[in-house]
PyMOL Python script that loads the backbone (N, CA, C, O; Angstrom):
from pymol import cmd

cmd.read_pdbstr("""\
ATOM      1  N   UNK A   1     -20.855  -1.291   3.338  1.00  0.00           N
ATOM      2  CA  UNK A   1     -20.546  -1.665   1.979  1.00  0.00           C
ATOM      3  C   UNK A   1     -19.974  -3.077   1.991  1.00  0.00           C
ATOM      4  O   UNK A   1     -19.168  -3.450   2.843  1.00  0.00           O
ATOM      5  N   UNK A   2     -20.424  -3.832   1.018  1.00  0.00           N
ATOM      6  CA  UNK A   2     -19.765  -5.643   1.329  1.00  0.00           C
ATOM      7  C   UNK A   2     -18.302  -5.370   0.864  1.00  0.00           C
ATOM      8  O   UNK A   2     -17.820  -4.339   0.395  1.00  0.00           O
ATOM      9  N   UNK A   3     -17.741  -6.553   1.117  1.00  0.00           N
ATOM     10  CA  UNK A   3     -16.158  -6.363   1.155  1.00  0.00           C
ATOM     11  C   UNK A   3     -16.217  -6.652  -0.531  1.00  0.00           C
ATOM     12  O   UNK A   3     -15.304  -5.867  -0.786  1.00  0.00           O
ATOM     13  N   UNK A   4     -16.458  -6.986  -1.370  1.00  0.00           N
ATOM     14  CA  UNK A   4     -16.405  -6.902  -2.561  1.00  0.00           C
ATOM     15  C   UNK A   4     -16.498  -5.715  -3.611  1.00  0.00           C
ATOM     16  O   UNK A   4     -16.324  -5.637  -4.827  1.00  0.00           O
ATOM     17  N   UNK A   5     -16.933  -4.617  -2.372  1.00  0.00           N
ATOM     18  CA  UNK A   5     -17.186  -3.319  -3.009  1.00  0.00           C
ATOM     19  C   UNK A   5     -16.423  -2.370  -2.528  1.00  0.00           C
ATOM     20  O   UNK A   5     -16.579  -1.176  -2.788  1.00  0.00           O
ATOM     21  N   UNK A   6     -15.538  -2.839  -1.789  1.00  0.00           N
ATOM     22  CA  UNK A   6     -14.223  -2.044  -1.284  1.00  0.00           C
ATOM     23  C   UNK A   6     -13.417  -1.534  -2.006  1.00  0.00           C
ATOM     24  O   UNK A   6     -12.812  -2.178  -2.862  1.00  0.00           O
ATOM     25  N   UNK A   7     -13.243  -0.206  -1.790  1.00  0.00           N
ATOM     26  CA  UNK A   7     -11.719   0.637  -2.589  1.00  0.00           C
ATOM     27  C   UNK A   7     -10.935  -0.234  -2.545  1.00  0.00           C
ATOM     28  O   UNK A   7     -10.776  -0.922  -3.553  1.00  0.00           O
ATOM     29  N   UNK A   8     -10.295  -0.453  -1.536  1.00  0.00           N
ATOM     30  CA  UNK A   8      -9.434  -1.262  -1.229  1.00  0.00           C
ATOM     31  C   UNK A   8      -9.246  -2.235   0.457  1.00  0.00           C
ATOM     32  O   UNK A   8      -9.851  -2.064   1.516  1.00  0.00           O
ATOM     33  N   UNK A   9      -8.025  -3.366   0.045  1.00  0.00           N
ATOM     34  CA  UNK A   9      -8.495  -4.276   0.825  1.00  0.00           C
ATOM     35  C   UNK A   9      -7.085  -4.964   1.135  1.00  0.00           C
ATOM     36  O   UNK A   9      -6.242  -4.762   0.262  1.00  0.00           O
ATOM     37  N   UNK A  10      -6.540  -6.013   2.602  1.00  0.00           N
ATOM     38  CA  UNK A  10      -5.042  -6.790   2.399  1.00  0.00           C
ATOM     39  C   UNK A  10      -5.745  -7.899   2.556  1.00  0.00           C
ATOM     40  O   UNK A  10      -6.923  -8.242   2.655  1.00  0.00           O
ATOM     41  N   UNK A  11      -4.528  -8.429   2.549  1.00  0.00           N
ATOM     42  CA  UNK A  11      -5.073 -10.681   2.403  1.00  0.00           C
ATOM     43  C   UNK A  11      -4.585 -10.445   3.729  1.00  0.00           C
ATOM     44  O   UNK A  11      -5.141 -11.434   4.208  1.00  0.00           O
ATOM     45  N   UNK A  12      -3.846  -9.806   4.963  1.00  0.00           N
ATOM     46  CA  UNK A  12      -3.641 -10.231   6.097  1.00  0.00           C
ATOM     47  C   UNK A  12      -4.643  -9.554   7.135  1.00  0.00           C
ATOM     48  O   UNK A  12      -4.721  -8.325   7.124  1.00  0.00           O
ATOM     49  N   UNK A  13      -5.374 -10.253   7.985  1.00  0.00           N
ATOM     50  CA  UNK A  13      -5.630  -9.204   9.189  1.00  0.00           C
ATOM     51  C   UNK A  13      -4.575  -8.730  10.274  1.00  0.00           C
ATOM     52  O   UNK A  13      -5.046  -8.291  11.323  1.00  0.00           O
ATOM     53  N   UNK A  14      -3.216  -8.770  10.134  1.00  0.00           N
ATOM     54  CA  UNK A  14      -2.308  -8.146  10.788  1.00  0.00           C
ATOM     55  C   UNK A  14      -2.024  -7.160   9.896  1.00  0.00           C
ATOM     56  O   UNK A  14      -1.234  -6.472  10.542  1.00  0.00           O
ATOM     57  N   UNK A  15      -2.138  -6.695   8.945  1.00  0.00           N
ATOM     58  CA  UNK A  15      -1.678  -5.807   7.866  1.00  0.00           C
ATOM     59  C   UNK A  15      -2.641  -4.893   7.888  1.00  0.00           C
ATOM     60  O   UNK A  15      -3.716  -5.411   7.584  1.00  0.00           O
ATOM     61  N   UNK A  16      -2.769  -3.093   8.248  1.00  0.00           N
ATOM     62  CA  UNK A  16      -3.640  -2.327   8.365  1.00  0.00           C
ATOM     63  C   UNK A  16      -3.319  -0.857   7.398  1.00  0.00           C
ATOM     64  O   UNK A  16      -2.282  -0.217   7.574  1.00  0.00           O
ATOM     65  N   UNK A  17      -4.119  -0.544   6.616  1.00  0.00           N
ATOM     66  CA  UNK A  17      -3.972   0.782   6.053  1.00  0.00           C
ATOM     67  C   UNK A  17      -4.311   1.434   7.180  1.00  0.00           C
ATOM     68  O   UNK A  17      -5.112   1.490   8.113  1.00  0.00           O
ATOM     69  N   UNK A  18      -3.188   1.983   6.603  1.00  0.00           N
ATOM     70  CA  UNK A  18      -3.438   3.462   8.209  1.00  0.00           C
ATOM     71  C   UNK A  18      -3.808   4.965   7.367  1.00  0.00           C
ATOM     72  O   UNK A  18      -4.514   5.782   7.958  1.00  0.00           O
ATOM     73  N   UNK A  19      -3.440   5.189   6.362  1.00  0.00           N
ATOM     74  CA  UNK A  19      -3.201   6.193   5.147  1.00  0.00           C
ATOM     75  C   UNK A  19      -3.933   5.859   3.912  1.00  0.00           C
ATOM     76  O   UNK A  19      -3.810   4.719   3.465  1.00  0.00           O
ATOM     77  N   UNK A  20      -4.472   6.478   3.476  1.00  0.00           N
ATOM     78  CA  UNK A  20      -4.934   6.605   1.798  1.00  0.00           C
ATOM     79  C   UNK A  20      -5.370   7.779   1.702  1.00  0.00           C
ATOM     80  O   UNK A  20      -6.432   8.172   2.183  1.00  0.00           O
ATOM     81  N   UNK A  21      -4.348   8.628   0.881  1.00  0.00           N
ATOM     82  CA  UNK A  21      -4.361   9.955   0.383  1.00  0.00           C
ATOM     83  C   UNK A  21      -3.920  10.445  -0.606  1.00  0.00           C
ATOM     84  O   UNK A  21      -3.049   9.746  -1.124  1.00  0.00           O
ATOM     85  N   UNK A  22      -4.252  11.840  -1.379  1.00  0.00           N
ATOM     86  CA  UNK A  22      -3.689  12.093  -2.683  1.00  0.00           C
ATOM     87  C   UNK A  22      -2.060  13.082  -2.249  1.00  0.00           C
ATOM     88  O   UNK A  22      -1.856  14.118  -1.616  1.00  0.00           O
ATOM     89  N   UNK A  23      -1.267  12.204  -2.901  1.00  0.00           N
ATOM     90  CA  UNK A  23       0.224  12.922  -2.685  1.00  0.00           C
ATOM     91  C   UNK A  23       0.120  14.328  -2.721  1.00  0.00           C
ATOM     92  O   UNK A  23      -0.708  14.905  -3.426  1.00  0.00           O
ATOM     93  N   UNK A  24       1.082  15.011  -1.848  1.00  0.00           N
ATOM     94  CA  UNK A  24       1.757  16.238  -1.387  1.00  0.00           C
ATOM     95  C   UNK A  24       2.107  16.810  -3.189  1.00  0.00           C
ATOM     96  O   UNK A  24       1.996  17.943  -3.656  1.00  0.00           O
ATOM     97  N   UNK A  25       2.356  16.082  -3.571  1.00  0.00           N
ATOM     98  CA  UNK A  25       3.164  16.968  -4.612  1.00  0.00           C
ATOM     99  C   UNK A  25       2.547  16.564  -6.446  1.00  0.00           C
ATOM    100  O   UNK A  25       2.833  17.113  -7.510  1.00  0.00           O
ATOM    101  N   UNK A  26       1.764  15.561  -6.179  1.00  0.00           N
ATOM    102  CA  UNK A  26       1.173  15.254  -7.169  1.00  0.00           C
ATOM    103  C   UNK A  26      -0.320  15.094  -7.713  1.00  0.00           C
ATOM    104  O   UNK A  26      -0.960  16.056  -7.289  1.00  0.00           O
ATOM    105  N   UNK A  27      -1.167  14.213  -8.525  1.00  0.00           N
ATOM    106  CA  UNK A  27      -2.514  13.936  -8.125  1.00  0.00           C
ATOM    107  C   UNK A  27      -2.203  11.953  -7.751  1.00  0.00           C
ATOM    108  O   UNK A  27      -3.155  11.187  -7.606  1.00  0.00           O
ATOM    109  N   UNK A  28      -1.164  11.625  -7.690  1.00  0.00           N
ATOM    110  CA  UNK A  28      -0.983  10.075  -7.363  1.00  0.00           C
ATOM    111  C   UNK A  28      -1.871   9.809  -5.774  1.00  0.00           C
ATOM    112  O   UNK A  28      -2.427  10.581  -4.993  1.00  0.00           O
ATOM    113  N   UNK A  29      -1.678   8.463  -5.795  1.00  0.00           N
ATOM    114  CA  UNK A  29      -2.316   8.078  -4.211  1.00  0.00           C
ATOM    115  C   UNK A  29      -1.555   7.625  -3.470  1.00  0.00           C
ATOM    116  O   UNK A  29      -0.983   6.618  -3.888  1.00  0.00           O
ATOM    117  N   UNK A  30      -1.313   7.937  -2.567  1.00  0.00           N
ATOM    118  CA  UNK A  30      -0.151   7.209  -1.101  1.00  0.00           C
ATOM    119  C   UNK A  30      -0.753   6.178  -0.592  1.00  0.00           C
ATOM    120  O   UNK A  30      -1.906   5.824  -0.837  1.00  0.00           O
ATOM    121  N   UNK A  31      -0.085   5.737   0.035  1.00  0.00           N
ATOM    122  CA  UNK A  31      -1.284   4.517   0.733  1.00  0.00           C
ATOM    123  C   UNK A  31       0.002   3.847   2.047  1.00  0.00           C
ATOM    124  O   UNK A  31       0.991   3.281   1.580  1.00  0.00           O
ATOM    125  N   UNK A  32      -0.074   3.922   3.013  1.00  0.00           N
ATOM    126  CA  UNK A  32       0.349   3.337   4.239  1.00  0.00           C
ATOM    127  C   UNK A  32      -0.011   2.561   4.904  1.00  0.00           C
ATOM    128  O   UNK A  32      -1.119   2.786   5.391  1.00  0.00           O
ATOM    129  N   UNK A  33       0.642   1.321   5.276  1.00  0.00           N
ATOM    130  CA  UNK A  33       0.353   0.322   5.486  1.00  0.00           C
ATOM    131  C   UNK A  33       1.383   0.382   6.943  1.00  0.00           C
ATOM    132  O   UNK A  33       2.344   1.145   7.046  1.00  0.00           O
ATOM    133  N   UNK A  34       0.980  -0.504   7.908  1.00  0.00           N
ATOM    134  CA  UNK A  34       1.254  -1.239   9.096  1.00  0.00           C
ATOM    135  C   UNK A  34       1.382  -2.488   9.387  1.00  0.00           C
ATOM    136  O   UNK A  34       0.284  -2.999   9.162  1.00  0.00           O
ATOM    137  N   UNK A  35       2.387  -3.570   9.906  1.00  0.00           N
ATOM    138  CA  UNK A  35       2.298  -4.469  10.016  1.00  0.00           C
ATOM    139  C   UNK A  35       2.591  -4.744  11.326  1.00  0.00           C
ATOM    140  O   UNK A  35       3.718  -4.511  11.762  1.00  0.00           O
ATOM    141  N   UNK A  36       1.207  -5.489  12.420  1.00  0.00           N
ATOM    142  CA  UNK A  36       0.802  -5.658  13.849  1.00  0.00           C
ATOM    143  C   UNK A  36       1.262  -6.423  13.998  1.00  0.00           C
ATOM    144  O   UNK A  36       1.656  -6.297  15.158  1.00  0.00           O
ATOM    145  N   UNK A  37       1.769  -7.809  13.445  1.00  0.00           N
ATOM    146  CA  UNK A  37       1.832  -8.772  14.301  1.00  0.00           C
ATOM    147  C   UNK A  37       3.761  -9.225  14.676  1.00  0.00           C
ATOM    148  O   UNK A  37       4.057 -10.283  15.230  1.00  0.00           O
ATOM    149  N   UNK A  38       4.897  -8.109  14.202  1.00  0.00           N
ATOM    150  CA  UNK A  38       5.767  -8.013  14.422  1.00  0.00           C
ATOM    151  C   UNK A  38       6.615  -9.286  14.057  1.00  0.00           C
ATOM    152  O   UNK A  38       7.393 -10.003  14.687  1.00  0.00           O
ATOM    153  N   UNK A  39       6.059  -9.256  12.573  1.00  0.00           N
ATOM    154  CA  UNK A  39       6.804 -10.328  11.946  1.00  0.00           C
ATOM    155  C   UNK A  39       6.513 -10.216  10.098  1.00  0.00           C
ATOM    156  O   UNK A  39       5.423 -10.502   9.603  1.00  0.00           O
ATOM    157  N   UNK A  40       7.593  -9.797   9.365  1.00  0.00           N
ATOM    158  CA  UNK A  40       8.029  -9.312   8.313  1.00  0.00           C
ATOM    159  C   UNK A  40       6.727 -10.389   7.380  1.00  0.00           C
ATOM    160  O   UNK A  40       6.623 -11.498   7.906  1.00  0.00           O
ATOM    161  N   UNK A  41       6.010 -10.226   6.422  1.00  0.00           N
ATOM    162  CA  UNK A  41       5.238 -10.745   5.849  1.00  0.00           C
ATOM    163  C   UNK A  41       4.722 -10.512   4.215  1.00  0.00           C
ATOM    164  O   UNK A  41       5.142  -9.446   3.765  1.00  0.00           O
ATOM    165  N   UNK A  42       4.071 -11.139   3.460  1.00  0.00           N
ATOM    166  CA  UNK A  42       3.409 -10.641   2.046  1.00  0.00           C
ATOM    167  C   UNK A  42       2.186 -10.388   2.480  1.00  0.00           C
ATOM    168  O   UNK A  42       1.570 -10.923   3.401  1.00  0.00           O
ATOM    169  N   UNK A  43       1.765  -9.253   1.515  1.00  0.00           N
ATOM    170  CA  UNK A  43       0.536  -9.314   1.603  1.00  0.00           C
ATOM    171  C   UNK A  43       0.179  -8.661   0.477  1.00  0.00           C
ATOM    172  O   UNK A  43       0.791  -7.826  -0.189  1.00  0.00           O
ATOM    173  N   UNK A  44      -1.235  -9.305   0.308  1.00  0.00           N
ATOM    174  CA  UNK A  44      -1.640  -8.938  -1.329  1.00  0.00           C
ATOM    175  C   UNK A  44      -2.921  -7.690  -0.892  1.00  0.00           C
ATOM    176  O   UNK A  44      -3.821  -7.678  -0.053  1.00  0.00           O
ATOM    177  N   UNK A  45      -2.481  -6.780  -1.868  1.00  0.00           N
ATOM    178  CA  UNK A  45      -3.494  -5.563  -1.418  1.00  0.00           C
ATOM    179  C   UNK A  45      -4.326  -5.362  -3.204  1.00  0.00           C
ATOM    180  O   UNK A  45      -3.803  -5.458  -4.314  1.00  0.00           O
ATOM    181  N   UNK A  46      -5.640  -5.088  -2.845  1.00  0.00           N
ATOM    182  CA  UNK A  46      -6.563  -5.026  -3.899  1.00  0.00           C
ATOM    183  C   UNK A  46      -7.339  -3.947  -3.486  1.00  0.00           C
ATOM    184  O   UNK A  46      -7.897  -3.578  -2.452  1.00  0.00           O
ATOM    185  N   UNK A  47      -7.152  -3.450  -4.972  1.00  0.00           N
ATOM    186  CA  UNK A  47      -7.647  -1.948  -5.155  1.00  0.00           C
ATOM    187  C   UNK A  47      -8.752  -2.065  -6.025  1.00  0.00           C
ATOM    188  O   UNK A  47      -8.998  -2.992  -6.797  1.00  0.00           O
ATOM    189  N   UNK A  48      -9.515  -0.836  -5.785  1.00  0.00           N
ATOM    190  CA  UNK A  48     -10.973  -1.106  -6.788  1.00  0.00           C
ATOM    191  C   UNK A  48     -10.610  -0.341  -8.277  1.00  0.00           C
ATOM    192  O   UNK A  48     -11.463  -0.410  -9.162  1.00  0.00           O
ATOM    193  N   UNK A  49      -9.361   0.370  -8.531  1.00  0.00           N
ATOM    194  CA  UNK A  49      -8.983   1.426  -9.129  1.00  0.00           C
ATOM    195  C   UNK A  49      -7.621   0.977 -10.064  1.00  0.00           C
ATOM    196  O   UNK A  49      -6.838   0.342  -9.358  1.00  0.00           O
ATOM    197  N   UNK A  50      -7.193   1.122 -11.306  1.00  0.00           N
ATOM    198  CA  UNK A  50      -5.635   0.121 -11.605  1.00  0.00           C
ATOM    199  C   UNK A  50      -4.904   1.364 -11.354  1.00  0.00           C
ATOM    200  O   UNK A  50      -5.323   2.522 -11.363  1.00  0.00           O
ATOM    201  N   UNK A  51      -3.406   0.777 -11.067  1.00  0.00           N
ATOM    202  CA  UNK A  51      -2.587   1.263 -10.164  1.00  0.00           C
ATOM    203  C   UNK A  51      -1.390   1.829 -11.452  1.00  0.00           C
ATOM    204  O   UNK A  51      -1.664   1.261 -12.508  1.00  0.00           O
ATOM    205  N   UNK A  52      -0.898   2.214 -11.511  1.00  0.00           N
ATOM    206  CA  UNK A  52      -0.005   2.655 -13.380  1.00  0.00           C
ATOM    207  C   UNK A  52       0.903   2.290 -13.289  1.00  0.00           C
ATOM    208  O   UNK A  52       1.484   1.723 -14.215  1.00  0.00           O
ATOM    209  N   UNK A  53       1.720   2.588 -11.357  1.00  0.00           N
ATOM    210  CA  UNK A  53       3.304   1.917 -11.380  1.00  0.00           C
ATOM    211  C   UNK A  53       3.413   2.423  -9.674  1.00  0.00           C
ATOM    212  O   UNK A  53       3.085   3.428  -9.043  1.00  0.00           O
ATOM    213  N   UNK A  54       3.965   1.315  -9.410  1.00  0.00           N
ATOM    214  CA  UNK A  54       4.119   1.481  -7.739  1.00  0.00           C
ATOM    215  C   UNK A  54       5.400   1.618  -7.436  1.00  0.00           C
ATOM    216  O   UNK A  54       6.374   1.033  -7.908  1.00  0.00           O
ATOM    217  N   UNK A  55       5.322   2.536  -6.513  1.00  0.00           N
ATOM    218  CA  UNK A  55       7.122   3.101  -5.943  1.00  0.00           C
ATOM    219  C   UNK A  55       6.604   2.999  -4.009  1.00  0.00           C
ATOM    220  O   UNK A  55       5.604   3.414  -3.423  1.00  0.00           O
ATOM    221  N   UNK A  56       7.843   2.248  -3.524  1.00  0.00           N
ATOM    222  CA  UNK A  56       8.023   2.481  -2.333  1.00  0.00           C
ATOM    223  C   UNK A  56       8.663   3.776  -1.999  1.00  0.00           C
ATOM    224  O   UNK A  56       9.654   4.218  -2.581  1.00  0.00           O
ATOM    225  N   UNK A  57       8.040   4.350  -1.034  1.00  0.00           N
ATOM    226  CA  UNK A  57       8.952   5.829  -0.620  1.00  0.00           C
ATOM    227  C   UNK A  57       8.445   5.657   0.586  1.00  0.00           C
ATOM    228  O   UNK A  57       7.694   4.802   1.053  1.00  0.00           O
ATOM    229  N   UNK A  58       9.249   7.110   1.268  1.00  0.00           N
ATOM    230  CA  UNK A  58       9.127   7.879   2.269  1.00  0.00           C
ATOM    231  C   UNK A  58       7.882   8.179   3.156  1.00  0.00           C
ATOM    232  O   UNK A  58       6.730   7.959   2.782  1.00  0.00           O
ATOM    233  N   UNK A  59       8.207   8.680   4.320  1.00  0.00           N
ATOM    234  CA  UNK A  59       6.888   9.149   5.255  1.00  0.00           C
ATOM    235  C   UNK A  59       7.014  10.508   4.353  1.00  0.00           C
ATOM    236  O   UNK A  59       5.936  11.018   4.048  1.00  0.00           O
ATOM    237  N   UNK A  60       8.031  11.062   3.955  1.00  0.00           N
ATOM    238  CA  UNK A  60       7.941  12.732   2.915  1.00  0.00           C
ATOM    239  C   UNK A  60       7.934  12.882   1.967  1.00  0.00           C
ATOM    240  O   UNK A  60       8.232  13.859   1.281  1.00  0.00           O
ATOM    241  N   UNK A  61       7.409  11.443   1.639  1.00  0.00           N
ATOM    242  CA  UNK A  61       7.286  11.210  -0.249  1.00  0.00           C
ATOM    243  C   UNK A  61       7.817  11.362  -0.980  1.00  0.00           C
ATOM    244  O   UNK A  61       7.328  11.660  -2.070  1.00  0.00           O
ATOM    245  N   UNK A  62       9.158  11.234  -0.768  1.00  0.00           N
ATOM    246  CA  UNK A  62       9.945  11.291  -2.071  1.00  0.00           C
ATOM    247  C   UNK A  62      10.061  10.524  -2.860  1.00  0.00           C
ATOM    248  O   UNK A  62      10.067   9.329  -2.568  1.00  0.00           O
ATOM    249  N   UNK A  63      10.203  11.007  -4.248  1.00  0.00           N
ATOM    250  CA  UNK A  63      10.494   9.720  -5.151  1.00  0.00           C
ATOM    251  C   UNK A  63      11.101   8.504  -4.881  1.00  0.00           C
ATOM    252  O   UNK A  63      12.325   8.587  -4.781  1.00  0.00           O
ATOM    253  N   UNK A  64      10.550   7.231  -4.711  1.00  0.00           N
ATOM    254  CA  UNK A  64      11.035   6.006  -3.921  1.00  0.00           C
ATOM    255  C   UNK A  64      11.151   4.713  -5.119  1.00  0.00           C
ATOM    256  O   UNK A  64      10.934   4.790  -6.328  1.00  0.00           O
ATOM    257  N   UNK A  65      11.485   3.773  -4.471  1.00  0.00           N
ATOM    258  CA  UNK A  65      12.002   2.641  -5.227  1.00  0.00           C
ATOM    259  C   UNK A  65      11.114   2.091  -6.233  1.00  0.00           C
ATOM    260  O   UNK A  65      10.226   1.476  -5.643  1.00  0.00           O
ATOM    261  N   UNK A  66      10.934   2.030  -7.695  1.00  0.00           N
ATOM    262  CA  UNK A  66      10.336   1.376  -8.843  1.00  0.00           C
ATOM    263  C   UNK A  66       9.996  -0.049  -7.944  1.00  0.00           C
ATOM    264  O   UNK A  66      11.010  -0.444  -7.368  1.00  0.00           O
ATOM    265  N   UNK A  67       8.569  -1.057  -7.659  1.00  0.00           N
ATOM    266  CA  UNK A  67       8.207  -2.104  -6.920  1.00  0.00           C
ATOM    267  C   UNK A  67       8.148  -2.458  -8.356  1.00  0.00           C
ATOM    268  O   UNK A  67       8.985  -3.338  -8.155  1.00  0.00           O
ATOM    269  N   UNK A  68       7.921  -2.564  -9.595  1.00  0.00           N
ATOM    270  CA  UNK A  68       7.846  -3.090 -10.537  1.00  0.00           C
ATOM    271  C   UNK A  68       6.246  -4.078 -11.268  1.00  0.00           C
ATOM    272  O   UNK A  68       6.067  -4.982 -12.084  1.00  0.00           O
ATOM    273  N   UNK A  69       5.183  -3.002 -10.150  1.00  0.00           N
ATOM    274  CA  UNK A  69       4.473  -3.530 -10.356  1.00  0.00           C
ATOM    275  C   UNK A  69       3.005  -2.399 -10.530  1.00  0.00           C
ATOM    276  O   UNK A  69       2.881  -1.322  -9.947  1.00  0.00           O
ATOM    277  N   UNK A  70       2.014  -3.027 -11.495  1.00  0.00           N
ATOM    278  CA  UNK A  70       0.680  -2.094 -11.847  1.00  0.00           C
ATOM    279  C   UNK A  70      -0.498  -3.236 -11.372  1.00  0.00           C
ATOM    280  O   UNK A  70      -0.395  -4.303 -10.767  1.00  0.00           O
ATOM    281  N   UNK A  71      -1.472  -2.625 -11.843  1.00  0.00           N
ATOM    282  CA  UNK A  71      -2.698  -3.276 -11.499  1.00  0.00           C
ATOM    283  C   UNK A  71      -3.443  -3.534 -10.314  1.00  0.00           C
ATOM    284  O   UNK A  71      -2.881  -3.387  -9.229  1.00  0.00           O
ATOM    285  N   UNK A  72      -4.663  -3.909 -10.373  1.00  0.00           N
ATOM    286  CA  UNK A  72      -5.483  -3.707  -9.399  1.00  0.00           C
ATOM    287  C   UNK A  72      -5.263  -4.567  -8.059  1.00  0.00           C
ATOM    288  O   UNK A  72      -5.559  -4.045  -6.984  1.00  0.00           O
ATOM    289  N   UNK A  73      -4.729  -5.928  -8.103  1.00  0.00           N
ATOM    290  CA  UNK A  73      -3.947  -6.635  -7.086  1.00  0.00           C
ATOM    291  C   UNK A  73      -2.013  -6.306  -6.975  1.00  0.00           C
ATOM    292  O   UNK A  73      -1.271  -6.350  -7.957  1.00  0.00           O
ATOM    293  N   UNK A  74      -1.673  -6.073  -5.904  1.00  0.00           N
ATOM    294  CA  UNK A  74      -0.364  -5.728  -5.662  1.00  0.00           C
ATOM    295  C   UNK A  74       0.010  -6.747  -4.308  1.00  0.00           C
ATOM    296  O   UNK A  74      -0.578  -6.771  -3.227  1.00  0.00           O
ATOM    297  N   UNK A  75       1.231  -7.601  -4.764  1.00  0.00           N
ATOM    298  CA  UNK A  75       2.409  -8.053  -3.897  1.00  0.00           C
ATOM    299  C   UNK A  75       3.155  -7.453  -3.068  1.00  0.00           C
ATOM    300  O   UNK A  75       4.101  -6.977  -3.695  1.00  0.00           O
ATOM    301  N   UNK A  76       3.239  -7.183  -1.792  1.00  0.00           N
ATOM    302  CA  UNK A  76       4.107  -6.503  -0.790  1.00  0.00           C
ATOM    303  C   UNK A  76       4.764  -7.478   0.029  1.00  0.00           C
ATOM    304  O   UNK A  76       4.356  -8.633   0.153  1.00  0.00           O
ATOM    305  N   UNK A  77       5.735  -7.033   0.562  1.00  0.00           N
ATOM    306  CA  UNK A  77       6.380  -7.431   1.343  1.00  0.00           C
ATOM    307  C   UNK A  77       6.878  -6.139   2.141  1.00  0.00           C
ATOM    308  O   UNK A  77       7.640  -5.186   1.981  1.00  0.00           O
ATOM    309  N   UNK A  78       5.817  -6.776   3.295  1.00  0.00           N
ATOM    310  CA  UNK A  78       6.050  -5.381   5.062  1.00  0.00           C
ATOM    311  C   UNK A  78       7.090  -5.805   5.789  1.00  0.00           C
ATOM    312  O   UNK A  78       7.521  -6.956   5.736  1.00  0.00           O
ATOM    313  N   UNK A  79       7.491  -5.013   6.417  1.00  0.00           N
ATOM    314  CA  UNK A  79       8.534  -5.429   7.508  1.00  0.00           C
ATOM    315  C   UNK A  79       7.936  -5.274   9.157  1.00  0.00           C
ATOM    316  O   UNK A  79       6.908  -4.632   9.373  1.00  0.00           O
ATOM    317  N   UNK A  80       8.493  -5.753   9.956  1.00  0.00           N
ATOM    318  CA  UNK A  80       7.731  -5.862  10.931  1.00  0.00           C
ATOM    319  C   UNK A  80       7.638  -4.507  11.560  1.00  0.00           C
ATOM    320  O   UNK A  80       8.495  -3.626  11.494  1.00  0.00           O
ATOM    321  N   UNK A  81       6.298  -4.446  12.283  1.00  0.00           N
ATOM    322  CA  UNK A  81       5.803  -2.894  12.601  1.00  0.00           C
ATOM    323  C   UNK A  81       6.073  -1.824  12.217  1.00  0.00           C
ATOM    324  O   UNK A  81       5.362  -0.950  12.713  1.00  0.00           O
ATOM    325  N   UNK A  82       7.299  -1.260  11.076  1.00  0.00           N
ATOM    326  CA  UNK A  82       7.327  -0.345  10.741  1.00  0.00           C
ATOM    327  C   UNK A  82       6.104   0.161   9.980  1.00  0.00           C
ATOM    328  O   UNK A  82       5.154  -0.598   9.785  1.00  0.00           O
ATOM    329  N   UNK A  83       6.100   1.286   9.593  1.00  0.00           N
ATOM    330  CA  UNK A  83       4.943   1.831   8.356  1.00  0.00           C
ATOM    331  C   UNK A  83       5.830   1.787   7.197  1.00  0.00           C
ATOM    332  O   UNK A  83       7.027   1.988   6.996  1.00  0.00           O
ATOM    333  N   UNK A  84       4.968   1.504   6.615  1.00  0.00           N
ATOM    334  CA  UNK A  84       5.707   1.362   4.865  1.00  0.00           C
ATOM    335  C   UNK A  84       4.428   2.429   4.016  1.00  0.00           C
ATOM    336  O   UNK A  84       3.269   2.669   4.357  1.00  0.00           O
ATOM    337  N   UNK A  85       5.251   2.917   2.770  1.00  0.00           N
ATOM    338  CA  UNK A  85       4.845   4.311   2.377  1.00  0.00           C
ATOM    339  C   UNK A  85       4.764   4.028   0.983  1.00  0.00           C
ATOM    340  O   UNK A  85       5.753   4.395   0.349  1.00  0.00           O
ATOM    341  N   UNK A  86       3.859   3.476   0.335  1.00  0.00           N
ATOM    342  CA  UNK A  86       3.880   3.348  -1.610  1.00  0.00           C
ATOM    343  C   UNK A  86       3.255   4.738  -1.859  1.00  0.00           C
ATOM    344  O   UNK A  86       2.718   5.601  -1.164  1.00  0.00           O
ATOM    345  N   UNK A  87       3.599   4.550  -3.304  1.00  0.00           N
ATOM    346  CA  UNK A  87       3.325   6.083  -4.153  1.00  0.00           C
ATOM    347  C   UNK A  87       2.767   5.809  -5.418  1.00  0.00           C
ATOM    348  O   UNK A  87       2.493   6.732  -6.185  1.00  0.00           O
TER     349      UNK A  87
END
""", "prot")
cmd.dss("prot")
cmd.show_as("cartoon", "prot")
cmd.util.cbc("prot")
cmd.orient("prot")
């Protein structure tokens, strides 16, 4: 599929979805991200789908922090190698 026809996509090649799934407890989408190159970074992630309201959470999904942001391009900021967990 060309990269223009991607679900989704990051602006970094150190930045890797590791996760895209429908939440444990809801019909929302999780989405987990990785950051390889062990150095805290932005990265812009684009979805083929609009997004209603993004919350950082948990590896156990709990209700997590309002990111203050919708739509089909999203602003992150990863930290180094941990996994980071939106909702």
């Amino acid at each position: 599929m060309p990269a223009q026809l991607s679900f989704i996509s990051v602006s970094s090649s150190f930045a890797r979805v590791t996760t895209l799934k429908k939440s444990d407890t809801d019909n929302s989408l999780i989405i987990r991200l990785v950051e390889m190159e062990g150095k805290t970074q932005n990265v812009e992630l684009k979805l083929s789908a609009r997004v209603m309201n993004l919350y950082e959470t948990n590896l156990i999904e709990d209700k997590g922090i309002d990111m203050g942001q919708s739509g089909k391009i999203l602003n992150l900021n990863i930290g180094k190698n941990p996994v980071e967990t939106f909702h």
